[in-house]
N, C-alpha and C positions, 0 to 999 in steps of 0.2 A: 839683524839685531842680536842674534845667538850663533854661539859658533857651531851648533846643530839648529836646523832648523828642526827636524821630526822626532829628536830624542830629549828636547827640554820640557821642564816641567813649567815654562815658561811662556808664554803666548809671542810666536814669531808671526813679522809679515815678509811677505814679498816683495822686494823695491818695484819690482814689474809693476805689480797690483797696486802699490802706492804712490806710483810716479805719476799717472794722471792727474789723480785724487789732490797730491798737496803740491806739486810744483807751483798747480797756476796759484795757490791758498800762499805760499810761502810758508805753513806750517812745518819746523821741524821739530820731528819726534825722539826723543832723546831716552836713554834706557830707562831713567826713572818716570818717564813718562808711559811705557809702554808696561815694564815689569812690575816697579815697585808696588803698584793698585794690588796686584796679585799675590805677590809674597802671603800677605796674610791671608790668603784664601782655602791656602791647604789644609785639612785639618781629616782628621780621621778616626774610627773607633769614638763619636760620640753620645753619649748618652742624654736622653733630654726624659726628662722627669715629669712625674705628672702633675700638670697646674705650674710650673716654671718654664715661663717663657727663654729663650736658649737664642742667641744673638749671636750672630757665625763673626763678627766684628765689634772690636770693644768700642770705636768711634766708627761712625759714616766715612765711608768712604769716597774719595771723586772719582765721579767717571766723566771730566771731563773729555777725554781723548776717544771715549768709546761709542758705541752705541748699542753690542749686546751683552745681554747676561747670559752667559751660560753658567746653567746647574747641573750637577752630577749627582745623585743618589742610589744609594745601596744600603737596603735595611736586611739584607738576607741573613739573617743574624739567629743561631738557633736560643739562643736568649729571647728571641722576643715573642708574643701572643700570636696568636694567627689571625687573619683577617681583622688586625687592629689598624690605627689610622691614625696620622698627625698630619700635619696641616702646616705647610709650607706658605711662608707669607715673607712678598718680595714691600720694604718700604725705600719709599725714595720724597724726596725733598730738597728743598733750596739750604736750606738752614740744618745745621742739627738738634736746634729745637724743634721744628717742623714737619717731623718726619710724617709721612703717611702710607697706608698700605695701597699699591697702587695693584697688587695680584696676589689673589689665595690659592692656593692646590690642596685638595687632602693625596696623601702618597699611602696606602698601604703595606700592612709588612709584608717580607718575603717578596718583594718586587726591585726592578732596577727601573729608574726614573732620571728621565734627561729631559730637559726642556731650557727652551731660549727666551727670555723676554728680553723687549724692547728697551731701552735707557729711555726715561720721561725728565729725568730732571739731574743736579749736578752732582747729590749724593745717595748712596746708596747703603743700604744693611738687608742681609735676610735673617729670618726669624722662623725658628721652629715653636710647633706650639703642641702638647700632647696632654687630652683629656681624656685619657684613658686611666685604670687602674694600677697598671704595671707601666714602668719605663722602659721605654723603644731606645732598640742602638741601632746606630747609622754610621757609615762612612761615606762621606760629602768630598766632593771637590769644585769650587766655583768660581770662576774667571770671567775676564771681559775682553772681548773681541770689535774689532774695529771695521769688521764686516759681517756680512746674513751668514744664518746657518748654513748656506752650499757652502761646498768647499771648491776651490779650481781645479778642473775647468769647468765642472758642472752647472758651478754657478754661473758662466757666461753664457751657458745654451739655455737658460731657464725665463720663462717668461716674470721678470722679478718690475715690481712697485717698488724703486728703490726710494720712494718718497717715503714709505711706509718702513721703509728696511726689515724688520722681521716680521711684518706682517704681509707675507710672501701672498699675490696670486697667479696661478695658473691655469691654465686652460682645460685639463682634464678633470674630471670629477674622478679621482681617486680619493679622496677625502670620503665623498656622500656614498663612494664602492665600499667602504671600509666599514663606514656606521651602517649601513645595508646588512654589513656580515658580520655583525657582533662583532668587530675586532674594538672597540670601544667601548669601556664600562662605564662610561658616564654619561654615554650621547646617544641618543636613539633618534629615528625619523618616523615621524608618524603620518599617513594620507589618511583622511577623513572625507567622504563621498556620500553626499545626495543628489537626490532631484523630485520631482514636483511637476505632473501634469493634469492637475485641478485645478477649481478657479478658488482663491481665495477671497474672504473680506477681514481677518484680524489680521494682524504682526505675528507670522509663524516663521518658526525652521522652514529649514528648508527640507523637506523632504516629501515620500509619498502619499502621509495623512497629514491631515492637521496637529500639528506639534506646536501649543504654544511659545513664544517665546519667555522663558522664568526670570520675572521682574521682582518677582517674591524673595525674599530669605529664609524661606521656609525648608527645613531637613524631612524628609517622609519616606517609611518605607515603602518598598517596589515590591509587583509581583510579577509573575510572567504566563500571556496568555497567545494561545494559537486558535487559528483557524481551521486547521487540519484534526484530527483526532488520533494520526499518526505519531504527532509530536509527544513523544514522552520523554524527557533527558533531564539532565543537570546542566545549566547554564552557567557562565561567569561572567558576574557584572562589575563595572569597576565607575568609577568617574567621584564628585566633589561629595563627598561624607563627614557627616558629623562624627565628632568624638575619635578623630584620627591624630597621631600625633604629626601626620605630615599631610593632613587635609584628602587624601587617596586611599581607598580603601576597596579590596575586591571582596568578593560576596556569592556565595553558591546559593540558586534559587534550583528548584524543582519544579519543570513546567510538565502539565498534569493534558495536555491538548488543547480541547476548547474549554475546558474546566480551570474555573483560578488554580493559580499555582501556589508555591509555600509563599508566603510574606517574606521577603528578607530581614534578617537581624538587623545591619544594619541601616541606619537614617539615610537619605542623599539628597543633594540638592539637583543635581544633575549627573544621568546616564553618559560618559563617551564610549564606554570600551565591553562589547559583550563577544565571549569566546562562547562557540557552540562545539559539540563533541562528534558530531555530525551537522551535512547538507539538511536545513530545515522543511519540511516538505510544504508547510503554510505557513501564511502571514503570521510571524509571532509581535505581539506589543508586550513591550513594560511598562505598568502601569502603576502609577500615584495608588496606596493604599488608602483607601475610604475620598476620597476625590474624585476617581475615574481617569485623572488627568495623564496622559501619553508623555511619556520619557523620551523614549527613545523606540522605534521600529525595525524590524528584520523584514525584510519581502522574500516571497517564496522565493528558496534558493539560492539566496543570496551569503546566508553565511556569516552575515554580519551586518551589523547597523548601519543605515543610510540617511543620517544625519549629520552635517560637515560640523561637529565641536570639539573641543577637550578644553581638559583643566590640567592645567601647570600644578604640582603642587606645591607646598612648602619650601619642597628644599630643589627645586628646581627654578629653571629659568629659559622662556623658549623662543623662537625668532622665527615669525610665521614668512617665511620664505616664498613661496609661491600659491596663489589663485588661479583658477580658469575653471572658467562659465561656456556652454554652449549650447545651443539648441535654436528651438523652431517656433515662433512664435507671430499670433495673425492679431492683430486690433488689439493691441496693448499697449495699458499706460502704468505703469508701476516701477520699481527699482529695488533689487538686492542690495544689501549693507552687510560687511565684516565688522563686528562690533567686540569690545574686548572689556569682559565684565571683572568686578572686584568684589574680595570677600563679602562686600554690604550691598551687592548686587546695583553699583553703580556703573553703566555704561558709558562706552565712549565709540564713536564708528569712526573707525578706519582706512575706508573706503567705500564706495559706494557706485553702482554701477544700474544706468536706466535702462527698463527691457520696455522694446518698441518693437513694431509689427515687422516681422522677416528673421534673417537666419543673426542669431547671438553668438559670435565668438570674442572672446575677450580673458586677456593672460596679463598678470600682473604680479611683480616679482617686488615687495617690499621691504625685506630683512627687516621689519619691525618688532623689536622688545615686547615678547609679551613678559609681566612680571610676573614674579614666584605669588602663588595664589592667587591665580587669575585665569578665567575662562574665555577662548577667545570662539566666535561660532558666526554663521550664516542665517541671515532674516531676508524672507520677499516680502512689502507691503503693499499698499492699495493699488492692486492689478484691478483693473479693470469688468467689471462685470457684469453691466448692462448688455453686451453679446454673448450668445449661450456657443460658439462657436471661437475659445478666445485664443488657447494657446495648444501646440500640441507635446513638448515636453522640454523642461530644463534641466542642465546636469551642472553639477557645480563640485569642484574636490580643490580642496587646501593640504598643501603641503607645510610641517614645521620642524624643525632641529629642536629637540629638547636635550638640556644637560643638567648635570645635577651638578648643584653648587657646593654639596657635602655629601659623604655618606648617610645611606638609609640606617644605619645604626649611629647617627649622632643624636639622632631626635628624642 
């Protein structure tokens, strides 16, 4: 289509590449079908102002012929703030009255930004958006491509969903290696792990005391108490807090051994997340202030809470990926639930899994949405407890992908 293929500013294909593809279609593709989309694409040195939305195209453009977007971004601009943020928004639509946003990104300054989305429909615009105080400059370049982001040959060795065309899968977990190692600012994995070998009779956690399950919407503060008299440190608690501008909120307590601890400042509805500064030497609980009521528990040793929950907050959005249960269990009638609670403390279960006399293993991979302000957690109910001989111990850890759907400084 170009009389270079690798020196145009212009999106070339390969007849190789395209000769399967449309002979049998009888599709031909003609220069303004492959170029002209793109002409207005280039643009460079722009300036997007705060509170004026900034439109890379004066009309919608067709992508009928295509199926990716490619974006290019470069905000490395000694004019701009530092760790400021705008917000890249891909719309697409039938109509150009219709437009809609079908993908947001925020981009921070001083970074280079490349990413590919999929074509959803016949027209397309992108849109910059900047609610910061100062105006951010950018150099963009943005084109359409009529294949995935591999390029050849790579793309033909690649295990590719070409139904899904840019929403590539493969076989290795380089993906889940990468959020493992920080190499991703917006994505984190989080395992959350209990277990439980006592007999129960309410709706608890899952864990190794009795941990109500919080049907309430009640915010209270925590303290933090041990068994040992060794224990003397400064803890960090984190989990669903009042008075936060993103519903998460961390909290330094003072635990004093078997003596209460400081009260925390702030309010919670629920414990997920406690850093110790050290290996605990005894059982430490956190405990509902003027209540009694168990938060969340550490067992000797252990280092950390062994209650399988968290809370999404605000500006996040998480996708509980994988369950497994296992253990040993004699004369038992009861069943574990994955339940996924909301700001007003209404629940919903998930899944649900019956535990019966002999050995429990059981692995369950859902990718289900948890939404932004939402807690998703592990409950055992009515085991059985007429035999004083019932169970001998269950382990239970939830895996989830959380991402944030904006910056922690847009709140």
């Amino acid at each position: 289509m170009s009389t270079s293929r690798y020196f145009s500013n212009f999106p070339t294909i390969n007849q190789g590449y395209l000769s399967a593809g449309t002979s049998r279609q009888g599709d031909n593709f003609t220069f303004n079908d492959v170029v002209s989309p793109n002409r207005d694409a280039m643009r460079s040195n722009v300036i997007i102002t705060q509170n004026v939305d900034k439109y890379i195209f004066e009309n919608p453009i067709s992508t009928a012929n295509f199926n990716i977007i490619k974006v290019s971004i470069d905000t490395n601009n000694n004019l701009n703030g530092v760790n400021d943020t705008l917000f890249l928004d891909v719309l697409q639509g039938h109509t150009p009255e219709n437009m809609s946003v079908s993908y947001t990104t925020p981009i921070s300054t001083f970074k280079t930004f490349y990413r590919n989305f999929p074509v959803k429909n016949n027209l397309l615009n992108i849109r910059f958006r900047n609610e910061k105080v100062g105006d951010i400059r950018l150099d963009h370049e943005i084109s359409l491509s009529k294949f995935t982001q591999f390029n050849p040959p790579s793309e033909l060795n690649s295990q590719v969903d070409y139904s899904e065309m840019a929403n590539l899968t493969r076989n290795a977990n380089n993906f889940y290696d990468d959020v493992s190692r920080n190499n991703f600012e917006n994505s984190k994995i989080i395992n959350r792990f209990g277990f439980f070998n006592n007999n129960i009779i309410n709706n608890q956690l899952i864990a190794p005391v009795e941990i109500l399950e919080n049907t309430s919407n009640t915010y209270i503060e925590v303290f933090g108490k041990s068994d040992s008299i060794l224990d003397e440190f400064e803890v960090a608690i984190s989990g669903d807090a009042q008075f936060s501008t993103s519903g998460r909120l961390s909290n330094g307590i003072q635990i004093f051994g078997t003596s209460n601890g400081v009260i925390s400042v702030s309010k919670y509805k629920s414990i997920d997340t406690i850093t110790l500064p050290q290996i605990n030497k005894g059982n430490i609980s956190i405990i509902q202030n003027g209540t009694g009521k168990l938060m969340n528990y550490i067992p000797k040793g252990f280092g950390s809470g062994s209650v399988p929950q968290y809370y999404i907050n605000t500006i996040e959005e998480g996708i509980l990926k994988q369950v497994n249960m296992s253990g040993v269990t004699s004369f038992q009638n009861g069943y574990v639930e994955i339940k996924i609670m909301d700001n007003a403390s209404n629940s919903k279960t998930v899944w649900t899994a019956g535990i019966r006399d002999g050995t429990i293993n059981q692995k369950w991979k859902p990718d289900i949405l948890i939404p932004s302000d939402h807690t998703v957690y592990a409950t055992v109910s009515e085991i059985d407890t007429t035999n004083p001989i019932s169970f001998e111990r269950l382990d239970l850890n939830m895996k989830l992908l959380v991402y944030e759907t904006r910056p922690i400084n847009s709140v």
